[in-house]
Backbone bond lengths (Angstrom), bond angles and torsions (degrees), N, CA, C in turn:
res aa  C-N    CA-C-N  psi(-1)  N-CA   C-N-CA  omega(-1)  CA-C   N-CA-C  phi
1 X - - - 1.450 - - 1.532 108.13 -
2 X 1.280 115.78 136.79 1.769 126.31 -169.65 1.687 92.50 -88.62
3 X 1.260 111.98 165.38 1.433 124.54 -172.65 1.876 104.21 -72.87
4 X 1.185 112.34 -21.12 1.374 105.61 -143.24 2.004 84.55 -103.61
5 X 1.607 107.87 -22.14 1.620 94.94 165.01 1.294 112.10 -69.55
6 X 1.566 137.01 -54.39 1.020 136.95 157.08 1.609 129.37 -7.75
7 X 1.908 98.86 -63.01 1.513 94.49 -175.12 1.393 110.33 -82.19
8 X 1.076 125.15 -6.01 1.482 131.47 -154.92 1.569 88.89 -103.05
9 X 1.476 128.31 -29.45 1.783 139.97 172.88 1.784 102.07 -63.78
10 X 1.303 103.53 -65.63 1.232 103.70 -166.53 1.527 108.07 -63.62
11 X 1.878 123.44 -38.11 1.141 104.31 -155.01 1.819 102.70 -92.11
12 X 1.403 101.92 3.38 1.917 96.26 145.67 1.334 138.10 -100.99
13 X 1.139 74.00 5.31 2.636 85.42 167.12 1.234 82.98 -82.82
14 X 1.360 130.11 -57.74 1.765 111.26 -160.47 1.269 104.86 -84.59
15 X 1.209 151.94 -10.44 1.152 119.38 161.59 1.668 115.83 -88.96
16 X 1.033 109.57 -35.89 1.779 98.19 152.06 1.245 128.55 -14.49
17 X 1.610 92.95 -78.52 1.324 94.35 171.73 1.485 150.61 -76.30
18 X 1.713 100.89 2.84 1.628 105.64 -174.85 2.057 87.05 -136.16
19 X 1.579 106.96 30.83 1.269 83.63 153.28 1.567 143.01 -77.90
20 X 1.544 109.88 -15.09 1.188 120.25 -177.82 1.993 95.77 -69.12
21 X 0.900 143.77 -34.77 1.527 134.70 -169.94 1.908 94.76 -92.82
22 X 1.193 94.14 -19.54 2.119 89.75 -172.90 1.656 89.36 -76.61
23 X 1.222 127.72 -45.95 1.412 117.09 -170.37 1.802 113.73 -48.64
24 X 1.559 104.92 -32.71 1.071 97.54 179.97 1.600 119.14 -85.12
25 X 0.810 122.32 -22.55 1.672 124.75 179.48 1.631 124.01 -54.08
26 X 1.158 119.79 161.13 1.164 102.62 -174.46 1.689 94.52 -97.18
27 X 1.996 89.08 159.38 1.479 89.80 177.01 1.502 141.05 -92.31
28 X 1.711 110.94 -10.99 1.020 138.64 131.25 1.423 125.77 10.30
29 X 1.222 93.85 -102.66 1.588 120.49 170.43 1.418 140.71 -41.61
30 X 1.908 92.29 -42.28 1.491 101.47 170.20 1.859 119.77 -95.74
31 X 1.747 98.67 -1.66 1.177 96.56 150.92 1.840 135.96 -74.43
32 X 1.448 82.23 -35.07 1.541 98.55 -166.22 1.924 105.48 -51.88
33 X 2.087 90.53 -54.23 1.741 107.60 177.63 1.861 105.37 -53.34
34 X 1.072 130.01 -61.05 1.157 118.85 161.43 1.433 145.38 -27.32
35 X 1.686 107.97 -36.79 1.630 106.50 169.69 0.894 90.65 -85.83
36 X 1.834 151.46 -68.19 1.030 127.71 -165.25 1.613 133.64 -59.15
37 X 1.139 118.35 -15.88 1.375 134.18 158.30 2.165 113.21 -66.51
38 X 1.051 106.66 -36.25 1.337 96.44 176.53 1.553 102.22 -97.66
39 X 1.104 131.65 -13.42 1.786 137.15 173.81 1.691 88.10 -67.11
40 X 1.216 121.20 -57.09 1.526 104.48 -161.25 1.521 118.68 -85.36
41 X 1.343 108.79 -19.97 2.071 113.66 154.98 0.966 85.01 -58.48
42 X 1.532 142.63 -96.48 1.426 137.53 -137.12 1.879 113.29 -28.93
43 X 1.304 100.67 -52.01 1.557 121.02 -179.59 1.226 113.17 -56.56
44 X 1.563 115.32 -72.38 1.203 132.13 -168.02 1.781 112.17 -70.06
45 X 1.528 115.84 -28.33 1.780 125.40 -179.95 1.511 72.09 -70.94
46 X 1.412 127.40 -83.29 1.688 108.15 -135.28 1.679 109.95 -67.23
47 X 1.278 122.80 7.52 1.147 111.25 174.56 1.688 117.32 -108.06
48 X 1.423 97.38 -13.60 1.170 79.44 -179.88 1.976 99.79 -95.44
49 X 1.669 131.76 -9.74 0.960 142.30 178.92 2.026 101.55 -67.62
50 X 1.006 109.52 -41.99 1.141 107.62 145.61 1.292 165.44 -39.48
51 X 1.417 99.17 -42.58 1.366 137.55 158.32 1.639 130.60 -66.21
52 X 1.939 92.24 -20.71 1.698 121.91 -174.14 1.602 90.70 53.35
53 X 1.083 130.09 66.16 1.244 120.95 137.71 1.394 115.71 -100.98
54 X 1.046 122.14 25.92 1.530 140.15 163.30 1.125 119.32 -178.63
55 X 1.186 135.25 171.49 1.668 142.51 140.85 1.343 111.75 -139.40
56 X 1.500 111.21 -171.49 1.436 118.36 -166.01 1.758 102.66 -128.32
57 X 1.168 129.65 160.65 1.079 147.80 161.96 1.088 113.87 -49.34
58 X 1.503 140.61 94.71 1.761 116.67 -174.99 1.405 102.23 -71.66
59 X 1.621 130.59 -13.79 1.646 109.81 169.49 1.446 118.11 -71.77
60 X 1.142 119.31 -22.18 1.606 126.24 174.15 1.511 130.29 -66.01
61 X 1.574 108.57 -27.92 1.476 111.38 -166.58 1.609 81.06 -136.24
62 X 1.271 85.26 164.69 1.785 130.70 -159.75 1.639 106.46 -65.44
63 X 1.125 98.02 -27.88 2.107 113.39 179.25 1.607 105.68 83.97
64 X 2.052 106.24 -2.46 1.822 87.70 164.44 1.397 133.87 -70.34
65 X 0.658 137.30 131.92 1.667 122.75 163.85 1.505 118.69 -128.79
66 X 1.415 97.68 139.08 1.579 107.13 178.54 2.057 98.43 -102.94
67 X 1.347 103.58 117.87 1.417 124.88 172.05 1.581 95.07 42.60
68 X 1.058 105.20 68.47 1.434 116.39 172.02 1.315 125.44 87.51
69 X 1.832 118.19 -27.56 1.261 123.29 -155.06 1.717 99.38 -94.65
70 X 1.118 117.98 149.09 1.692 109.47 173.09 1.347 91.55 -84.87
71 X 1.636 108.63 173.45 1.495 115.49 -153.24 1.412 84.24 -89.67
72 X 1.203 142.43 -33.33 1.496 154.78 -160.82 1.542 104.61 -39.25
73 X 1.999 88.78 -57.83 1.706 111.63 -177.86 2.241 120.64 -36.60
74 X 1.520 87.97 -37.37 1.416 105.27 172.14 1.137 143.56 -37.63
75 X 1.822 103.85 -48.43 1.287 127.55 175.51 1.545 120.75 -51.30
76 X 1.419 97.61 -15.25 1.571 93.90 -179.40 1.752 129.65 -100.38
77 X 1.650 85.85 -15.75 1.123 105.40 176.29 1.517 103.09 -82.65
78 X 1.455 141.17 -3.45 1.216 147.71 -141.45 1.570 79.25 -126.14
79 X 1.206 126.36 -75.28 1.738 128.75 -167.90 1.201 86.41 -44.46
80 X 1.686 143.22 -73.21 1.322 135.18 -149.09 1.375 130.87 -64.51
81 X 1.433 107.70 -24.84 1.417 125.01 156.92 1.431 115.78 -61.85
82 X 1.700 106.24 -47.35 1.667 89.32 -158.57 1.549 104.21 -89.04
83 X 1.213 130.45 -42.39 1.774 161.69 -166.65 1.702 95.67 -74.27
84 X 1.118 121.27 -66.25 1.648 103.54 179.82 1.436 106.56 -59.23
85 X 1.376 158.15 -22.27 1.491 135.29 176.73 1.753 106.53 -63.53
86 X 1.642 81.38 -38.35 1.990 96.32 -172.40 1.404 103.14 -55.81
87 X 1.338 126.40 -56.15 1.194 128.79 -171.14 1.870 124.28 -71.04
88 X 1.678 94.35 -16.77 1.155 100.86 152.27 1.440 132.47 -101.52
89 X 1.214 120.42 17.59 1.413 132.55 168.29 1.732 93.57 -87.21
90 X 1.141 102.28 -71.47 1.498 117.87 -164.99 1.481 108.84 -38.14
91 X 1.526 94.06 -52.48 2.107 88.54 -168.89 1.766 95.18 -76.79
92 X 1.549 122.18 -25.73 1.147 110.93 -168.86 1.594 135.99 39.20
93 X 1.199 133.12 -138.27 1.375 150.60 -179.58 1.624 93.20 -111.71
94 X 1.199 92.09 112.63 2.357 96.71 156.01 1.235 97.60 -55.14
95 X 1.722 128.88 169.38 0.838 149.08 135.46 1.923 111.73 -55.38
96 X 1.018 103.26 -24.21 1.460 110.65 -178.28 1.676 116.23 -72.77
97 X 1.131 114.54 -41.19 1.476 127.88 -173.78 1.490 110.90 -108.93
98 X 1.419 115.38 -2.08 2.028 110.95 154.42 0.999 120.37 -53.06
99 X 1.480 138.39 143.00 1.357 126.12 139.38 1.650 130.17 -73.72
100 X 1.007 89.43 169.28 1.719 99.70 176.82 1.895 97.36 -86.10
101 X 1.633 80.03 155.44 1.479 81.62 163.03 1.291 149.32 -76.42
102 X 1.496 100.10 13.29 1.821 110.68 -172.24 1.927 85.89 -114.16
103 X 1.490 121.73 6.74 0.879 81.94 152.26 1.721 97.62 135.90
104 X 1.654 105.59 -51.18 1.457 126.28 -156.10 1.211 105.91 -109.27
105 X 1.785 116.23 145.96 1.584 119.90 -150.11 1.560 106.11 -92.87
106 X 1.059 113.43 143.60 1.687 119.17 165.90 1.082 123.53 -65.54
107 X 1.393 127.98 -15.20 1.869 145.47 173.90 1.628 85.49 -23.55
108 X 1.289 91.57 111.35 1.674 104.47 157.84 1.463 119.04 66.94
109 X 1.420 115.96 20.84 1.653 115.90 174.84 1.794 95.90 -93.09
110 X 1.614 69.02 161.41 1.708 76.80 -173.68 1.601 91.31 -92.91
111 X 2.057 100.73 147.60 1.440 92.17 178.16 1.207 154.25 -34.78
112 X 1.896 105.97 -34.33 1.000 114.10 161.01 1.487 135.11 -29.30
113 X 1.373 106.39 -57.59 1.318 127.22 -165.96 1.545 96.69 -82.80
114 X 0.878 137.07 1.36 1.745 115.28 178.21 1.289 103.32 -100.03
């Protein structure tokens, strides 16, 4: 299996599965984190691919590369943009660790009381 079935596998299980919270997000934002997230792989893969602190399989990946990086390298910068907002929607704020609005924390009230 080549890298790019892989990333292209995984990065539709997660949106599968966290499309119901992606619908709500704005689209904006997780574009914006995304170019700048693949602007700084681009930079940082070809320098450190450069550097031979790694390489890649040329039977595994596709043989594109943007400024050194194979396009493969991307996919991760792509999950981290779109999947960390999701995952921070999802776990969000407990009800346990909000404050109230006058100020003072609920840590450890019993439901009642919040």
């Amino acid at each position: 299996m080549t890298n790019i079935v892989l990333n292209v596998g995984v990065l539709a299980g997660l949106t599968a599965v966290s499309w119901p919270v992606l619908r709500r997000l704005r689209g904006w934002p997780l574009l914006w984190a995304t170019v700048h997230l693949c602007v700084l792989t681009a930079v940082f893969d070809t320098l450190m691919i450069g550097a031979g602190l790694y390489v890649f399989d040329p039977d595994k990946i596709l043989g594109v590369h943007v400024w050194g990086a194979p396009l493969e390298d991307f996919a991760y910068a792509i999950a981290a943009a779109v999947f960390v907002p999701v995952l921070w929607t999802v776990l969000g704020r407990s009800r346990r660790t909000s404050s109230r609005p006058d100020g003072s924390a609920t840590v450890g009230a019993p439901p009642a009381e919040r």
